[in-house]
C-alpha positions in Angstrom: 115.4 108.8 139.2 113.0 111.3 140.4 112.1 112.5 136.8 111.9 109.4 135.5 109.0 109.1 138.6 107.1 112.1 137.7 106.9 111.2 134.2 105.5 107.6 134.8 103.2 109.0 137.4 102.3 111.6 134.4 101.6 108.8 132.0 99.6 106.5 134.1 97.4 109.6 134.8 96.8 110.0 131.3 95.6 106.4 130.7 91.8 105.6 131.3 90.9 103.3 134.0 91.0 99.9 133.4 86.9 98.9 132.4 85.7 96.3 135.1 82.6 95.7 132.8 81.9 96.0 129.2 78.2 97.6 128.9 75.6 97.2 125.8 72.3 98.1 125.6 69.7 97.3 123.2 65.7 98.1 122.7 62.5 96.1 120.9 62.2 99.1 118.5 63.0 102.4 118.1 59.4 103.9 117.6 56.8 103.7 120.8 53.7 104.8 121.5 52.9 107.1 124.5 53.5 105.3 127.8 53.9 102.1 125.6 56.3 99.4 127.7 59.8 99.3 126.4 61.6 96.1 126.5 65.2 97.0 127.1 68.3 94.3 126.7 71.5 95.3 128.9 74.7 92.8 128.1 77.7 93.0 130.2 80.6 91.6 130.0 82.7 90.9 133.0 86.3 91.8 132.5 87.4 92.2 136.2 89.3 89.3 136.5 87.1 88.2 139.3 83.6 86.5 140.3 81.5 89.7 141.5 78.5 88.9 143.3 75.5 91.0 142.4 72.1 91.6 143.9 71.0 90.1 147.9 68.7 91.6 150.1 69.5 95.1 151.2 72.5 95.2 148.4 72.3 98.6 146.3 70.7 98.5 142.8 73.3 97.6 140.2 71.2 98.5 137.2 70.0 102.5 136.5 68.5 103.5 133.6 68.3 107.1 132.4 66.5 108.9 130.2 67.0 112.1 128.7 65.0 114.0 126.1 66.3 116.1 123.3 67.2 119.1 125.8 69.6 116.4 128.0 67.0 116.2 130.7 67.1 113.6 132.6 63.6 111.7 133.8 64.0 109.9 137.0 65.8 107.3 136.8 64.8 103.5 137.1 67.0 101.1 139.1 66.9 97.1 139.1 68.0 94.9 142.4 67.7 91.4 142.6 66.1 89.7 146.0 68.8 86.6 145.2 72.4 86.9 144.5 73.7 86.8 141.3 77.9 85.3 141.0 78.4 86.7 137.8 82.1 85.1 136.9 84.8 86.5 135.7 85.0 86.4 132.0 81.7 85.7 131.5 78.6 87.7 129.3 75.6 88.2 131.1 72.5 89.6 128.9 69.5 90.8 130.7 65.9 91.8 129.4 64.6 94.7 131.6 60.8 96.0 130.7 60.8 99.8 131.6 57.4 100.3 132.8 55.5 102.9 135.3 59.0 104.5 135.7 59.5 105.8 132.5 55.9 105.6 131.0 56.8 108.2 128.7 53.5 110.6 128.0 55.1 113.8 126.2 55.7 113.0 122.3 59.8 114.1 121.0 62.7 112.0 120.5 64.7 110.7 123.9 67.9 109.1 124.6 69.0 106.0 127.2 71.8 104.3 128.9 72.0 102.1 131.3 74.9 101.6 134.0 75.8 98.3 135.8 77.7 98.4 139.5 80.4 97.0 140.1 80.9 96.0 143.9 84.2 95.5 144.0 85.1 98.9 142.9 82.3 101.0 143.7 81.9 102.3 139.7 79.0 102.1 137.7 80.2 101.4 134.3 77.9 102.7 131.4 76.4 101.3 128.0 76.2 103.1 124.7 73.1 105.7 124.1 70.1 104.4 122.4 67.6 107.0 120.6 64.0 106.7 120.2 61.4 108.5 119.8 58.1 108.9 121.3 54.7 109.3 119.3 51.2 108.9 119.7 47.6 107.1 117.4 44.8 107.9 117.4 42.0 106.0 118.4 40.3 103.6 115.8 36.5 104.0 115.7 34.8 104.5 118.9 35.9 104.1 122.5 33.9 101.9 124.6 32.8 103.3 127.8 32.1 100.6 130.7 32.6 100.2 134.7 34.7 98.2 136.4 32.8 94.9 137.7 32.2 94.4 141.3 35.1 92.5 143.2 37.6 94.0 141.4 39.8 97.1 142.0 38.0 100.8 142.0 35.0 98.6 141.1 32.1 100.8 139.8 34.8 103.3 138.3 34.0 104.5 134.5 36.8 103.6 132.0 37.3 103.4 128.1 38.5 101.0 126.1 40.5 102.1 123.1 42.3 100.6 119.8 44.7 103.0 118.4 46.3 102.0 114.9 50.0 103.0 114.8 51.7 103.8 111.2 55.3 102.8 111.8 57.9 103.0 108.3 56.8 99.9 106.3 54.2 98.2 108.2 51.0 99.0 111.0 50.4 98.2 114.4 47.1 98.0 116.7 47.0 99.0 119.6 45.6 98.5 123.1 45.0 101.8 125.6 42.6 101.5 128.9 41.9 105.2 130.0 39.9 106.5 133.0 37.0 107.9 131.7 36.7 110.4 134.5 40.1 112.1 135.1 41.2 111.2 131.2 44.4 109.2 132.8 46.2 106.4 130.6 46.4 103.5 132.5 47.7 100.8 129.9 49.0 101.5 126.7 50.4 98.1 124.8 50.6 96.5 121.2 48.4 93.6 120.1 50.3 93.1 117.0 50.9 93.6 113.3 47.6 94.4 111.5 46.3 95.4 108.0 42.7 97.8 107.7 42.4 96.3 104.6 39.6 94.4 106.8 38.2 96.7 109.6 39.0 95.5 113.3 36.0 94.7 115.2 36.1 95.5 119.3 33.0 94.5 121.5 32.1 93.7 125.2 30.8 90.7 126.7 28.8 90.6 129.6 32.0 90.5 132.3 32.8 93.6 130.5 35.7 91.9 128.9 37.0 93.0 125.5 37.1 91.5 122.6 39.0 92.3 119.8 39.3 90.7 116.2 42.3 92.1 113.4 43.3 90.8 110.6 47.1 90.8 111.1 48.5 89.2 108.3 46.9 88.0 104.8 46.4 84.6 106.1 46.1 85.1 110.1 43.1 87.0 111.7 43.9 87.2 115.6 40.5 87.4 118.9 42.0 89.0 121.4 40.7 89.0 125.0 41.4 91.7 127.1 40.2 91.7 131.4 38.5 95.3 132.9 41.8 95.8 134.5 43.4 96.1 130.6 45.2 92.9 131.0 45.3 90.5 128.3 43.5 87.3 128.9 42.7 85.1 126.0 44.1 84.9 122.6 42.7 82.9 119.3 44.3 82.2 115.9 42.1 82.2 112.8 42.5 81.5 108.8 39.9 82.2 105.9 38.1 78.9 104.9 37.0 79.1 100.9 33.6 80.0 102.1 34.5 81.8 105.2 36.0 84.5 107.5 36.5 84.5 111.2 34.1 87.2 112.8 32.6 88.0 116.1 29.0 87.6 117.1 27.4 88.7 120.3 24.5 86.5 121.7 21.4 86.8 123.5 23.3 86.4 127.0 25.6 88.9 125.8 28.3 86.3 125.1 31.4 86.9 122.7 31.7 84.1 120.2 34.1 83.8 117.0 32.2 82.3 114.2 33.5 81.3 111.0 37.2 80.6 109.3 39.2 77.5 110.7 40.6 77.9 114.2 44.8 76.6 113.9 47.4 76.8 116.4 50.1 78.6 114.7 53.2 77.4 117.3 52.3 73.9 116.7 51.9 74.2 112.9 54.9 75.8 112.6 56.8 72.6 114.7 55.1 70.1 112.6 56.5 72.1 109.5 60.0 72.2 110.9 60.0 68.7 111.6 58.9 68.1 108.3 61.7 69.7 106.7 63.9 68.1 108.9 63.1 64.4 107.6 63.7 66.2 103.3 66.8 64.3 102.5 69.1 66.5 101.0 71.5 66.1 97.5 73.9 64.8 99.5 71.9 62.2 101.7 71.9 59.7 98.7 73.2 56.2 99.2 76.5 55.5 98.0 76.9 54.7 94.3 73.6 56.9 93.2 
């Protein structure tokens, strides 16, 4: 009886503990720019057997990132709470999109690794995802910075920054890029993409009078895209453009130092793109025709 004990003690041992969560992680793309936001998704499944009850004021963080880099060190880690409680039921799939910002604002170029684990209150466990490689890279900057200070009224007003569109050569297609930089101390501040774009037509950048940017890319054959981007590098404004027969979409800067688009036909591409779809929807098909056709 005894030995029949041990070996069953032996055996359960040996087994692995049973997973209270199921953990997958996913990112936006595998290439970034330096200190360019990642937009992680984490999906867990809940296979407890029970509601667990995640998040509330003062509860411990139940999401942590970490990064390594190609030596397996780890940067600091970056953990998510919740100011409400989540019940996350039993059975059930949770996916969360989680944008890894200041934390792990990755400067140094190489190629990095992440996973995330989710906490489990019941247990105590944190219960990790797969690994997820990327890499890191840097652009260069596209024509010239633009130096300017920061407006009165506004945070470290009078302070000298630089605006700066970087183009980023990714495997089958390009990217433009967005970088606000202290002019003084040579910091990054804000590093984001503006979207696809094609050189075959050269970006044009200027300021208006508010020192806002302005920024004008052809993104696809048939789409040019005016971007307006605030002093703090926040995006503010954003316009959609299309060649005419006669012509193209370009910037102008007036008298008063104002930024107007001139040219092409101003669209808006979410509402086209309903009206097609319900277009298509109201095609009858082969197999719509009346009886006896």
């Amino acid at each position: 009886m005894f030995r029949a004990l041990l070996i069953l003690a032996v055996l359960s041992a040996a087994l692995p503990a049973f997973a209270q969560y199921e953990v997958s992680l996913k990112l936006d793309h595998i290439n970034y720019v330096s200190q360019e936001p990642m937009m992680a998704t984490v999906t867990i499944v809940n296979r407890s057997g029970a509601d667990v009850i995640l998040g509330g004021p003062g509860g411990r963080p139940w999401l942590s990132f970490n990064v390594k880099d190609s030596q397996e060190r780890s940067h600091s880690p970056l953990q998510s709470t919740s100011d409400e409680p989540i019940i996350f039921e039993a059975g059930s799939t949770m996916a969360r999109k989680v944008q890894l910002g200041e934390t792990h604002s990755i400067t140094e170029e190489g190629t990095y690794s992440i996973t995330v684990s989710a906490y489990h209150p019941a247990s105590g466990q944190y219960y990790v995802s797969n690994r997820v490689r990327f890499v890191i890279t840097d652009a260069k900057p596209y024509g010239k910075p633009i130096v300017f200070g920061v407006p009165a009224g506004m945070e470290d007003a009078g302070r000298s920054r630089r605006y700066v569109i970087m183009v980023h050569r990714d495997m089958d297609r390009s990217y433009l890029y967005f970088r606000l930089v202290d002019d003084r101390s040579g910091q990054k501040l804000r590093t984001y993409q503006l979207g696809t774009v094609s050189v075959v037509r050269e970006p044009q950048m200027t300021v208006d009078r508010e020192n806002n940017l302005h920024v004008m890319f052809l993104a696809a054959p048939d789409l040019t895209i005016h971007q307006v981007i605030g002093p703090d590098g926040k995006p503010k404004e954003r316009e959609f453009f299309r060649d005419t027969e006669t012509t193209r979409p370009m910037l102008f800067l007036t008298r008063d130092n104002t930024v107007v688009a001139r040219g092409g036909l101003q669209f808006d591409p979410v509402a086209e793109n309903k009206k097609q779809q319900e277009a298509a929807s109201k095609v009858r098909s082969v197999s719509d025709r009346p009886p006896g056709l």
